[in-house]
C-alpha positions in Angstrom: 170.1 24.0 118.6 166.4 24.5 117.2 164.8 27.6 118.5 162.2 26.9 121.2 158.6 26.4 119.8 156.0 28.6 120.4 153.7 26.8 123.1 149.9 28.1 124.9 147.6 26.8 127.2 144.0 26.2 127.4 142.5 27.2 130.8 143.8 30.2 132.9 142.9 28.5 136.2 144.9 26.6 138.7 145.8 23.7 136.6 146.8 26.1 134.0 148.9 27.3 136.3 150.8 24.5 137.5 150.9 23.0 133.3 153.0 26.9 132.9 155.3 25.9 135.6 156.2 22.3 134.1 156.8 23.8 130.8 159.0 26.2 132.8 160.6 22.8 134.4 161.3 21.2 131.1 163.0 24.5 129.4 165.2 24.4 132.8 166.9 21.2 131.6 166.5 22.2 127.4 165.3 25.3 126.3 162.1 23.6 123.8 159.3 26.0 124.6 158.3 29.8 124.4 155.2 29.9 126.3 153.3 32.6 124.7 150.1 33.1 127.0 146.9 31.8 127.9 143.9 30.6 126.5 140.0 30.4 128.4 136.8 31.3 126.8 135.6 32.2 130.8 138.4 35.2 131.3 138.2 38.7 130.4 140.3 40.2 127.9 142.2 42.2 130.3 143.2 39.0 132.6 146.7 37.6 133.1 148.1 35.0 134.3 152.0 34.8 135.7 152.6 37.4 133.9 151.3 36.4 130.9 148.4 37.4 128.9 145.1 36.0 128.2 145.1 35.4 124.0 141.8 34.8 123.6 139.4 32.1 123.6 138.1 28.8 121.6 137.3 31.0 118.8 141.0 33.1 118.5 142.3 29.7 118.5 141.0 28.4 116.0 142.1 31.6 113.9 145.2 31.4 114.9 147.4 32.3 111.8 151.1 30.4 112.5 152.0 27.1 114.2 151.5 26.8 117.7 151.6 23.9 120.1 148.6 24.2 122.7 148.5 21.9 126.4 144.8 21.7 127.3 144.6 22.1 131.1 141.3 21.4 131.7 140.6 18.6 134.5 137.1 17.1 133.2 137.5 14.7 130.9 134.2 15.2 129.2 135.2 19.5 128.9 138.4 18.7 127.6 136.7 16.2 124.6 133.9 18.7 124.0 136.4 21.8 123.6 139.0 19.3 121.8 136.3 18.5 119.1 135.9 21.9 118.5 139.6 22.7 117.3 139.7 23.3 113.0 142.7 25.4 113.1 145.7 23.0 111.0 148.0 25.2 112.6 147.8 23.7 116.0 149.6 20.8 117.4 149.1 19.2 120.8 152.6 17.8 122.1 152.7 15.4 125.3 154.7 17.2 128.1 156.2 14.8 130.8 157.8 16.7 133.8 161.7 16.0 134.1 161.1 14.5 137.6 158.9 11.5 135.9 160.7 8.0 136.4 159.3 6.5 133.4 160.5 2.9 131.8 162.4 2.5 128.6 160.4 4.4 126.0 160.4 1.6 123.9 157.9 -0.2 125.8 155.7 2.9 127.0 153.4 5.0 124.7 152.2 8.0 125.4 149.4 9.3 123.2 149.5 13.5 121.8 148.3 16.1 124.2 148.7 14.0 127.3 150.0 15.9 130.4 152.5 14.2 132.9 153.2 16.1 136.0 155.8 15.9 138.4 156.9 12.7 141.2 154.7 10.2 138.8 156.1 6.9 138.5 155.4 5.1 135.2 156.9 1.1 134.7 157.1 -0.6 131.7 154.4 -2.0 128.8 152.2 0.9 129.3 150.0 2.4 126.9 148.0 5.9 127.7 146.0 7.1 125.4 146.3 10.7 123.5 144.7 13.8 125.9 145.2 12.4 129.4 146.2 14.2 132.8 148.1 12.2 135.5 148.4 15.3 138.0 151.1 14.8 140.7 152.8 11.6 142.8 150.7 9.4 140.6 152.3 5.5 140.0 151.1 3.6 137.1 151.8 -0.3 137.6 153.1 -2.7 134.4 151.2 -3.5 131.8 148.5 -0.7 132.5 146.5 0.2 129.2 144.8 3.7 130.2 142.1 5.4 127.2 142.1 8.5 126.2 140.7 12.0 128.0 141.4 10.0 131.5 141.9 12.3 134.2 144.1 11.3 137.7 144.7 13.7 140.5 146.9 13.4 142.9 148.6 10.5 144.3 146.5 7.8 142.2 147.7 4.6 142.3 147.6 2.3 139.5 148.4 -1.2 139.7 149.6 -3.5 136.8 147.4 -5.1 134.5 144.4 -2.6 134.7 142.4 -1.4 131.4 140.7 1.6 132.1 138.4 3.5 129.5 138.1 6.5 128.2 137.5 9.2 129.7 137.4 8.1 133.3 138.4 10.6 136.0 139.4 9.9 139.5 139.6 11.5 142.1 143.1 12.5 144.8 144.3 9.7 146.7 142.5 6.8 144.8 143.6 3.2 144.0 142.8 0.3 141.9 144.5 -3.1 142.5 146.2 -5.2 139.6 144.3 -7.0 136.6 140.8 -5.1 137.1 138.6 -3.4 134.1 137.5 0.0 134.9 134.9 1.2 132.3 134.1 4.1 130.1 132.9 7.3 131.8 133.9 5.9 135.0 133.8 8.1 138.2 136.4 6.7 141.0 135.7 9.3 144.5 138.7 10.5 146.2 140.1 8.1 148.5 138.7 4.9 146.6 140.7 1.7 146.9 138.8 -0.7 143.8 139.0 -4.2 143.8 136.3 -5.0 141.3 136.1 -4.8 137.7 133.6 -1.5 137.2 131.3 -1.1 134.2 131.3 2.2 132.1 129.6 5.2 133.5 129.5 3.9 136.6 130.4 6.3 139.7 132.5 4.5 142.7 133.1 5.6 145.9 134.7 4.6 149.7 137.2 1.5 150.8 136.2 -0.6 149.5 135.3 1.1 146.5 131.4 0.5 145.8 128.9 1.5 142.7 126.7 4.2 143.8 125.2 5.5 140.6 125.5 4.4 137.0 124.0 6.0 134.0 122.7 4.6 131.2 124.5 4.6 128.0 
């Protein structure tokens, strides 16, 4: 058996927590990860985190000297592409983690991009693609033939339906919905709550049931 792989994470808050506890969930049912500590360039050098310590921040990173595997657990998508630009260190991968709870179609016909974070009770079909850097937070269901972008964000209990393209970095927010074969943008803002049954152009913020545009910047 290969020795578990030294793994970190990026942010020390609450979502940091929870990305700790589903590496701890995966080495339950195969020991593949020795988390190490934390990451967060807005932590003192003194703070911990389960127990663990804070390593340091963008800048320690990037000068770290051996391999290590690093989960970003920070919720923006547009924070988690600015810091995520900023990474020169060779040494550093960024595996996908998918909690052990995901029901998740034959692997064959879903891809799952690097860095993307799965989280536990999420429902994932068949003839998906989602893009690398993602974060489908918990009870989330993602619908056939779904094509998601990269740096997409989904809090809890999203619900996808099949046949959606949505763009890069969109985030939305707990509780929202889109029904099947509609085009969210680039950018995109869906508000907590928000049940979409039109197509929504990039950068566009959308809010209520049902879901209407109430701001959109320009490019």
């Amino acid at each position: 058996m290969a020795a578990p792989k030294d793994i970190a994470v990026f942010g020390a808050g609450g979502f940091g927590l929870e990305v700790a506890m589903l590496i701890g969930h995966i080495n339950a049912n195969r020991s593949q990860w020795k988390l190490l500590g934390f990451f967060d360039d807005g932590k003192h050098s003194s703070h911990t985190t389960n127990g663990l310590p804070l390593l340091g921040g963008l800048n320690e990173l990037n000068a770290w000297p051996e391999p290590l595997a690093v989960a970003f657990a920070l919720g923006l998508p547009k924070t988690r592409k600015i810091v995520l630009d900023k990474i020169s260190n060779a040494n550093l991968s960024f595996p996908s983690l998918v909690h052990p709870s995901v029901i998740i179609g034959p692997l064959e016909y879903v891809q799952i991009g690097e860095g993307t974070i799965i989280c536990a009770g999420n429902i994932i079909t068949t003839h998906i693609h989602i893009g690398r850097h993602v974060i489908i937070n918990l009870a989330c269901t993602i619908g056939h033939e779904t094509a998601i972008g990269d740096y997409c964000s989904f809090m809890p209990a999203c619900n996808i339906s099949g046949e959606v393209r949505i763009g890069h970095s969109s985030y939305w927010g707990t509780g929202a919905k889109v029904i099947n074969r509609k085009v969210i943008g680039n950018e995109t803002i869906i508000g907590a709550g928000a049940v979409v049954i039109t197509d929504i152009p990039d950068r566009a913020t959308a809010v209520g049931v049902p879901a209407r545009i109430i701001k959109q910047e320009s490019a």
